[in-house]
C-alpha positions in Angstrom: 0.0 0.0 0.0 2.5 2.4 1.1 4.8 1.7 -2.5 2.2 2.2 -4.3 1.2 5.4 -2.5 5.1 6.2 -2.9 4.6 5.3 -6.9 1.8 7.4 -7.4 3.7 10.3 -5.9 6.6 10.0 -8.2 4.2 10.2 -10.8 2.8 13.2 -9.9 6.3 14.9 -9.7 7.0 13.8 -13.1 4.0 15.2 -14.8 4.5 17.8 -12.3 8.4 18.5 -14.1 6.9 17.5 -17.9 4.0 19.7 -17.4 6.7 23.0 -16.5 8.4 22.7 -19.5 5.9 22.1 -21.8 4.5 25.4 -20.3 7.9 27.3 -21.0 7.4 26.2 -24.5 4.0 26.7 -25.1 4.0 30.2 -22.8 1.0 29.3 -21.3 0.7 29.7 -16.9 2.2 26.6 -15.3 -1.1 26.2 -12.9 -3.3 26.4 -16.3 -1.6 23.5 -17.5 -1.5 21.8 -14.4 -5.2 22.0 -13.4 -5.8 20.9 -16.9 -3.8 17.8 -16.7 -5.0 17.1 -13.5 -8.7 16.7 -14.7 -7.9 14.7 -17.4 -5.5 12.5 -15.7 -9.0 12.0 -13.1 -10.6 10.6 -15.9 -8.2 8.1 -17.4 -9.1 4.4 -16.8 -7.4 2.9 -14.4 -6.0 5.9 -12.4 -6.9 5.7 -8.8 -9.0 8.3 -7.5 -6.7 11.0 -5.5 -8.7 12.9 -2.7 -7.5 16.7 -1.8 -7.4 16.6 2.1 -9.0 19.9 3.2 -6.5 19.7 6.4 -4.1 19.4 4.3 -4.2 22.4 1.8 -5.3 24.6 5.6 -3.4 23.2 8.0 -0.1 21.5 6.1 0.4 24.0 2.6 -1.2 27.2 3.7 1.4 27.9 6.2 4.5 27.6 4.1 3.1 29.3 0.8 2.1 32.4 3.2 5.1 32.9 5.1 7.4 32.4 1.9 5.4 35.2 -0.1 5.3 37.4 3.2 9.0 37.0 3.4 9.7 38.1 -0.4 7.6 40.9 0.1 8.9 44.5 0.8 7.5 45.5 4.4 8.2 49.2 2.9 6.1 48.6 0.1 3.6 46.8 1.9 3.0 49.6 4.4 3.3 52.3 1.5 0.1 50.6 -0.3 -1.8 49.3 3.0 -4.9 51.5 1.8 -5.3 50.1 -1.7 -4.2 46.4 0.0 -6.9 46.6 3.1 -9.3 47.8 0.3 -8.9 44.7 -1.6 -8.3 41.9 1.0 -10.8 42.7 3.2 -13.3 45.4 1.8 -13.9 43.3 -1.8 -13.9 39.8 0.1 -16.5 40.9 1.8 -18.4 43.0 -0.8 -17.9 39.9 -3.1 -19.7 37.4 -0.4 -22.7 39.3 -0.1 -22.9 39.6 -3.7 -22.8 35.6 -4.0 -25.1 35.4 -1.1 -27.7 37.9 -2.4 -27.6 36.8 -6.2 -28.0 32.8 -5.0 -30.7 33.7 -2.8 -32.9 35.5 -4.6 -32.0 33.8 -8.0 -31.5 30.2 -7.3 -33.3 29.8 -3.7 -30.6 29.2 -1.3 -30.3 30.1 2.2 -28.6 33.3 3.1 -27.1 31.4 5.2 -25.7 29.0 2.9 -25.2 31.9 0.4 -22.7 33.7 2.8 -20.9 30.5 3.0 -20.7 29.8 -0.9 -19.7 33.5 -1.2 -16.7 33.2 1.8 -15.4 30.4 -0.2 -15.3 32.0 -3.3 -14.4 35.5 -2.4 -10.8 35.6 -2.0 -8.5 35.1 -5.2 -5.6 33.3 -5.6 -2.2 34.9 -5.2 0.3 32.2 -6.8 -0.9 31.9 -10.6 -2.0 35.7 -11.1 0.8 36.9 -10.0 3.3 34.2 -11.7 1.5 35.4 -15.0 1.5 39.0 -14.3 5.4 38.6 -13.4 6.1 37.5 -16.6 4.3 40.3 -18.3 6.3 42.8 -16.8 4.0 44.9 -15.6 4.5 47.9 -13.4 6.0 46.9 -9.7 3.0 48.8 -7.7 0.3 46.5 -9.4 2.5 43.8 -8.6 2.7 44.7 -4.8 -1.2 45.6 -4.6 -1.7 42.1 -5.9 0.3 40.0 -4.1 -0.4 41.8 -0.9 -4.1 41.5 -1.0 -3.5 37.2 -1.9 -1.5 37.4 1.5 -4.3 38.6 3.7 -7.7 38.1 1.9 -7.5 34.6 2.7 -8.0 35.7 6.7 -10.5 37.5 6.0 -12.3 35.0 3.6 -11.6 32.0 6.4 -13.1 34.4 9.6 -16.1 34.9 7.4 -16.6 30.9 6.4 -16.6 30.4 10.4 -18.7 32.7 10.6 -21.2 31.4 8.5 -20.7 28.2 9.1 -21.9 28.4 12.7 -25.1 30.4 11.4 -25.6 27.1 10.0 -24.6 24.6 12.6 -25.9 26.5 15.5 -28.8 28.6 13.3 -27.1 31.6 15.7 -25.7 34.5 14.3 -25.1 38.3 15.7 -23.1 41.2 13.7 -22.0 43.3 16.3 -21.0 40.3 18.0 -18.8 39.4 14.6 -17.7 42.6 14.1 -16.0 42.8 17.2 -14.6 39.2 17.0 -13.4 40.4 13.5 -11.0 43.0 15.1 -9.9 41.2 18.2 -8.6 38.2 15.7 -7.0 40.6 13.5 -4.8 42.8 16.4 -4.6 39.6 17.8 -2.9 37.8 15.5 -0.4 40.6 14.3 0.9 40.9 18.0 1.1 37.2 18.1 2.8 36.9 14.4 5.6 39.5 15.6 6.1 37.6 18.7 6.9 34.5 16.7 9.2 36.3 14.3 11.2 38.2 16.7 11.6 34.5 18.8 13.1 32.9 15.3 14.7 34.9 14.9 17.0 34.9 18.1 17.1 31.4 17.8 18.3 31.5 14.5 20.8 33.3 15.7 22.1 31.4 18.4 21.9 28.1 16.3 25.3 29.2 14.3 24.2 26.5 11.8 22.7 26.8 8.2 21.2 22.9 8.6 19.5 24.0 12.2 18.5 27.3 11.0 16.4 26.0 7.8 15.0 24.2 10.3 13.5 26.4 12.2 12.3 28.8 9.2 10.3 25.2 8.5 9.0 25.3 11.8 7.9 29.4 11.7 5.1 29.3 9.7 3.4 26.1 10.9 3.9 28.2 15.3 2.5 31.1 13.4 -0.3 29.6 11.8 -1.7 26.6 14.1 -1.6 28.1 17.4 -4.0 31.3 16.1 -6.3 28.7 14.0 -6.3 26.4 16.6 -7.6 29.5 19.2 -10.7 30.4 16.6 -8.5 32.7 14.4 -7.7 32.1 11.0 -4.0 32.0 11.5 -3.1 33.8 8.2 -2.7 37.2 9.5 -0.2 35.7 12.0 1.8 34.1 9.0 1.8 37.0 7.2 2.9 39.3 9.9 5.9 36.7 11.1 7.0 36.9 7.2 6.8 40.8 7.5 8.6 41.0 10.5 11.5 38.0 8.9 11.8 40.5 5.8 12.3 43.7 7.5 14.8 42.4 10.5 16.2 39.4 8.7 19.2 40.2 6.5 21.4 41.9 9.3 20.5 39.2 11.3 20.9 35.8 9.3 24.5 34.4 7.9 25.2 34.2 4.3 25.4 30.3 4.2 22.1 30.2 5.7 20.6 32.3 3.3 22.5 30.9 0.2 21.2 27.1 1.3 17.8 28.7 2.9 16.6 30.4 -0.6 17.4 27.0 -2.8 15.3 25.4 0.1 12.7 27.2 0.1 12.4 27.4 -3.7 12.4 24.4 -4.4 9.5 23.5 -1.5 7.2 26.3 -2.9 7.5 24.8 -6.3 6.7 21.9 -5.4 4.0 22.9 -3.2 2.5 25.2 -5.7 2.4 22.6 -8.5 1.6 19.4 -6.7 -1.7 21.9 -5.5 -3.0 22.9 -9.3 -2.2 19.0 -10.0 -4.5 18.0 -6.9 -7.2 20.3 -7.6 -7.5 19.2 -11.1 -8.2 15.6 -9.6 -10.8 16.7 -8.0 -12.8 17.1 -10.6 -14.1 13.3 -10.9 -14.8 13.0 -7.1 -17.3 16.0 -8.0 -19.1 14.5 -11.2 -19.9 11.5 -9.3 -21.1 13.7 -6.4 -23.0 15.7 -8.2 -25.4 13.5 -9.7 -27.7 14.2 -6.7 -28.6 17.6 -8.5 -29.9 18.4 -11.7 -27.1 19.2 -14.2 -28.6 22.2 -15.2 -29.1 23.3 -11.3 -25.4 23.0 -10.9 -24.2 24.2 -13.7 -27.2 27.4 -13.9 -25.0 27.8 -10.5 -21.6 27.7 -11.0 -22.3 30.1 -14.1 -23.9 31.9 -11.7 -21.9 32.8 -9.5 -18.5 32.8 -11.7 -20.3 35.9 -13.3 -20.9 37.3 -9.8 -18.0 36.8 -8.3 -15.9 38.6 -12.0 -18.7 41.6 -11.9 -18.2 42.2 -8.2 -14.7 42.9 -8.4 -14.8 45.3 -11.1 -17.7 47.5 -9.0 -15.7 47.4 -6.0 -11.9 48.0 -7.3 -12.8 50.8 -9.7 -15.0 53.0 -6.9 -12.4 52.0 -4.1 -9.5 53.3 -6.1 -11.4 56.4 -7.1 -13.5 57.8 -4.3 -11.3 57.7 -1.5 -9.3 60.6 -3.5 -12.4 62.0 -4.8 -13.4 62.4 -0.9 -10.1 63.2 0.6 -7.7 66.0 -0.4 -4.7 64.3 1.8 -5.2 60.9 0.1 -5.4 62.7 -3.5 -2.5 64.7 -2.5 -0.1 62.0 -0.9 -1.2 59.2 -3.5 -1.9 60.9 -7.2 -4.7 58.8 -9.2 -3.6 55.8 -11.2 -4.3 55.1 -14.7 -7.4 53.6 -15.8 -5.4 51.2 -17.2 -3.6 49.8 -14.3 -6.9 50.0 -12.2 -8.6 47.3 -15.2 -5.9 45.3 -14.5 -6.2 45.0 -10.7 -9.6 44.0 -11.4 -9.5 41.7 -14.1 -6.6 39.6 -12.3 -9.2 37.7 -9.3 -8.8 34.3 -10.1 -9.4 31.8 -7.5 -7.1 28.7 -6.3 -7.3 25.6 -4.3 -7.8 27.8 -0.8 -11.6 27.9 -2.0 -11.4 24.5 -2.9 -9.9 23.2 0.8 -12.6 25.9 2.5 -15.4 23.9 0.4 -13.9 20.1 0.8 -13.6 21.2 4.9 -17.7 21.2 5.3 -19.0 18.8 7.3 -21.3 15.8 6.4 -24.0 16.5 8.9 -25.2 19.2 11.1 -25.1 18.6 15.0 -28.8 17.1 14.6 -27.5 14.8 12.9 -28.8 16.3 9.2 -27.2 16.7 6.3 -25.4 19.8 5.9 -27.4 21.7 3.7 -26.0 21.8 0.2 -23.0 20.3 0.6 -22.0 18.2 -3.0 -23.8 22.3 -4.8 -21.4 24.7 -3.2 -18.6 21.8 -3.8 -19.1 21.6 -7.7 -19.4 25.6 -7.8 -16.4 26.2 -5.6 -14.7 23.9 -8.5 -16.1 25.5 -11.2 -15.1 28.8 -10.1 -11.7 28.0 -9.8 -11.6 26.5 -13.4 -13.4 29.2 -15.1 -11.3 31.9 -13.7 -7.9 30.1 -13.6 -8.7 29.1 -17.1 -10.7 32.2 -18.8 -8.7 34.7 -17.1 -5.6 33.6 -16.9 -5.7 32.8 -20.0 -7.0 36.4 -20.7 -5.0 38.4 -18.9 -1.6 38.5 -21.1 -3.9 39.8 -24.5 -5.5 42.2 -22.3 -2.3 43.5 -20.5 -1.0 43.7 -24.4 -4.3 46.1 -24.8 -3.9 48.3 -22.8 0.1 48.7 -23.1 0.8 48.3 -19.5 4.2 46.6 -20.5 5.8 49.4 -21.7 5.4 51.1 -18.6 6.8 47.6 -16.9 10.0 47.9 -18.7 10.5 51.7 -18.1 10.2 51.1 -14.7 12.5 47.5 -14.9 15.5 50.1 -16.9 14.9 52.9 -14.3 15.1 50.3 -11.3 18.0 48.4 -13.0 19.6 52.3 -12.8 19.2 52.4 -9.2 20.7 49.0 -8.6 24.0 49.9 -10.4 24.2 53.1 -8.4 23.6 51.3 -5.4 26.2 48.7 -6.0 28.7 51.6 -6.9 27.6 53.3 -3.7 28.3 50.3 -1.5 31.6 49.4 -3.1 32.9 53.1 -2.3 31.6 53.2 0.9 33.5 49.8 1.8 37.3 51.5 0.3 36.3 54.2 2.5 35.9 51.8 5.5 39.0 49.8 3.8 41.0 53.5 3.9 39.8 53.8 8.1 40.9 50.0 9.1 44.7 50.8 7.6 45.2 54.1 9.5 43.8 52.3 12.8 46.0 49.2 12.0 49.6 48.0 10.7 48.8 46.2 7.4 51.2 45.4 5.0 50.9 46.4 1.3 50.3 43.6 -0.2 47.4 42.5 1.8 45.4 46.2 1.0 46.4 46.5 -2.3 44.9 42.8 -2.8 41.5 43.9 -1.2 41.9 47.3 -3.2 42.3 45.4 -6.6 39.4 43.5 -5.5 37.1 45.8 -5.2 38.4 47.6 -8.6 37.4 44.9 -10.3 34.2 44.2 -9.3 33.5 47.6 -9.7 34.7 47.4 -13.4 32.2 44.7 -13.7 29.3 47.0 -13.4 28.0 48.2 -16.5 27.9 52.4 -17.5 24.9 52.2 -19.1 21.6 50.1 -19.7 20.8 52.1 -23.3 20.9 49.3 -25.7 22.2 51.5 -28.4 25.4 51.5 -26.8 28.1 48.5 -26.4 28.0 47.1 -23.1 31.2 45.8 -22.5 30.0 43.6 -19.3 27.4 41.6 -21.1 30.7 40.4 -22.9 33.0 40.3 -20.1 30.2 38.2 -18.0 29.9 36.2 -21.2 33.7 35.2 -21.6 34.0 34.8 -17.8 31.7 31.8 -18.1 33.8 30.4 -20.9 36.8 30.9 -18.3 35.0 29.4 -15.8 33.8 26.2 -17.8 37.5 26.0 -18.6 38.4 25.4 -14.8 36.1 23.4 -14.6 37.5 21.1 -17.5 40.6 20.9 -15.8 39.4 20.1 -12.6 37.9 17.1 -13.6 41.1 16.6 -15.5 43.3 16.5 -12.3 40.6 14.2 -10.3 40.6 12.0 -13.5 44.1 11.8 -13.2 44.5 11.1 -9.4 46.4 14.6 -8.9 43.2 15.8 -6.2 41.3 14.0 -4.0 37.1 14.4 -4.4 37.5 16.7 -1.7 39.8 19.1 -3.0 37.7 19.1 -6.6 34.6 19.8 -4.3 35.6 22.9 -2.4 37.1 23.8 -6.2 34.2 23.3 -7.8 32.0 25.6 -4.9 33.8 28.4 -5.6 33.0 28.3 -9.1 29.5 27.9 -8.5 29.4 30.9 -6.7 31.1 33.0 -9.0 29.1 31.9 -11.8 25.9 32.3 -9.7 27.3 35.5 -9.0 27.3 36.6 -12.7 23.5 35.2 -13.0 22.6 37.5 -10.0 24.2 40.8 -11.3 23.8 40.5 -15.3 22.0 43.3 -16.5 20.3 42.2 -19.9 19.5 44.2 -22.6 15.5 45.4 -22.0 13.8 45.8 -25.6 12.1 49.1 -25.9 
């Protein structure tokens, strides 16, 4: 049982790697592909059915997927668009989940009760596959930051609401003052409790002295943020999300360099494998949900899904273009301290709300039976409809979103702003280099050093600073693209003749290992600092 378990895993990770680069090829969103795949594959004879534990995706993914975007995110940034952000994560995820509730109970007949539910399920979009496709369009960083802060912390807000309602149902109880109030006290309770936990990793961290023990206690972060809140009647998000905040801003001063070199392949490599083994998984679900849904009328179900699909598109555009425009309508200081955005960028924000396997856990989570004993009301509907949201936005609008970006010509201003930032990371490097020669000029007045050892760090940093390029202008020759270039050649060279000297017997494994490092990290190096040519 267990090998086979083992052997259908190993599948999964190779249709997982085949899918990825038939994705590169084609251009098309990994997770598109991947959710495809994984409905198809649900329906080939002979493939065993694969269930998508809800405590799984909640309790086991969510954690790690938050914290690692949290920790890439610019605090700065983040707290320079908290408006726009709070607007979207919590104002739309609500607006959208009365929508849902109102249009499925007064169009199809469901409970508002139920409706609320359906709509907290559906409410908050995804933040991996949007913003992997909006990445690769190259549009404008503050669209990016809006985005991928509102996926942080709309799932809170969407999973406080889903308790919500799902004790309306359970316990027929229900009071909005009452909610309200619990609302807020989750919310300041779990930043406090998020900050706590980062500040507490990381002083461990520190005291562990070792890259192996440290990874393993950025492993452990996010699961301390996350259960404890959830476990208390929180959501445990907004805990995740501030620990990662709090890692981001305090971190870098704080963490070694071998940590971080081995911590960011770690952690790479998990979230990619997280993130595709999740579109994979969600695409399976699909057959559990045809043979569930034969208790309703196809056209009820799919009158449904279409349904609220529609809603759940239509409600985003009313709320992001209004929320981006009123508040400076209203308020001089707001108009004054954030000018108004082009109507451009503002489409965009709202087009980009598709949903992702979140919805799909929150939905799979419901109970069988009420506490009576009952069955919960409309289980197998809001499952098939939580499904078919996620494919018909995944699909449609991903899908949709690179022609429309190409519409409206936000790229161009993408790769002004890429050329303009690019500019500000050569001065920066120049900046830091001279600022260490003038720290390298204070250290040999205070002490006795010979020559030869400062004119060896003084050629050192001459040459790395003659690796930065003049100029980004791709009229002009840039003599690093060609001095990056041949240095590769170089180091493929050494590398040659290291394996040359091993093959021989001349070095020991060992020796051709701590060789062979170095060379890695020169030539990741180059990868890290080469400044491409950005087409106009």
């Amino acid at each position: 049982m267990m090998e086979a378990k083992f052997q259908i895993f190993l599948t999964l990770l190779g249709v997982l790697a085949g899918t990825a680069l038939v994705a590169r090829r084609t251009d098309i969103a990994p997770a598109i592909l991947l959710l495809l795949v994984g409905v198809v594959l649900a329906f080939v004879p002979g493939m065993p059915s694969l269930e998508l534990p809800p405590e799984l995706v909640l309790l086991v993914v969510l954690p790690p997927l938050i914290y690692s975007a949290s920790v890439a995110m610019s605090w700065r940034e983040f707290k320079a668009n908290l408006r726009p952000i709070i607007l979207l994560s919590v104002g739309c995820v609500i607006f959208t989940a009365f929508m849902v509730a109102a249009a499925t109970h007064y169009l199809i007949g469901l409970p508002w009760s139920v409706g609320f539910l359906l709509g907290a399920i559906v409410a908050p979009p995804d933040v991996v596959a949007p913003l992997a496709i909006a990445r690769k369009l190259g549009l404008p960083r503050r669209i990016l930051v809006v985005l991928e802060g509102e996926g942080l912390a709309n799932d809170a807000t969407a999973l406080i609401l889903y308790r919500f309602a799902l004790a309306a149902i359970t316990t027929g109880l229900f009071s909005l003052p009452k909610a309200t109030g619990t609302f807020f006290v989750i919310v300041a309770g779990e930043i406090a409790f998020g900050t706590a936990v980062g500040w507490l990793s990381l002083r461990a961290r520190r005291r562990a002295r070792d890259p192996q023990v440290e990874i393993t206690l950025s492993l452990i972060t996010p699961y301390l943020a996350y259960w404890i809140p959830e476990h208390l009647g929180g959501s445990g998000v907004i805990a995740t999300v501030a620990c990662g905040l709090y890692m981001s801003w305090n971190g870098p001063l704080l963490i070694s360099a071998a940590t971080r070199l081995q911590g960011i392949f770690f952690w790479d490599l998990i979230i990619y494998l997280i993130e595709g083994l999740l579109f994979l998984l969600t695409g399976f679900q699909m057959r559990s949900l045809v043979e569930k849904s034969k208790s309703f009328p196809l056209h009820d179900i799919l009158t449904a899904t279409v349904l609220v699909a529609v809603i759940v598109i239509v409600a985003r555009f009313l709320w992001v273009f209004p929320g981006t425009y009123l508040p400076r309508w209203i308020s001089r200081r707001v108009r004054d301290r954030d000018p108004l955005p082009s109507w451009r960028a503002v489409f965009v924000v709202a087009f980009t709300g598709v949903r992702g396997a979140v919805s799909l856990a929150a939905a799979l989570a419901l109970p069988l039976t009420l506490p009576s004993g009952d069955a919960f009301p409309y289980r197998d509907l809001i499952l098939f409809v939580a499904f078919g949201v996620i494919f018909v936005t995944l699909v449609g609008l991903g899908l949709g979103l690179p022609p429309v970006v190409r519409w409206l010509g936000l790229a161009q201003d993408g790769r002004s702003e890429h050329i303009a930032e690019h500019e500000q990371e050569i001065t920066a490097r120049r900046e830091a280099l001279n600022a260490a020669l003038k720290s390298l000029d204070a250290i040999t007045d205070d002490r006795e050093l010979s020559d030869e050892v400062v004119n060896l760090l003084r050629s050192r940093h001459e040459i790395r600073i003659n690796q930065l390029p003049d100029t980004l202008d791709p009229d002009r020759h840039d003599v690093s693209a060609t001095g990056t270039a041949l240095t590769r050649e170089l180091i493929s060279s050494e590398r040659k003749f290291i394996h040359m000297l091993l093959r021989d017997g001349k070095i020991t494994d060992e020796t051709r290992r701590r060789i062979e490092r170095d060379l890695d990290l020169e030539e990741a190096s180059l990868s890290n600092r080469e400044y491409r040519r950005i087409p106009l």
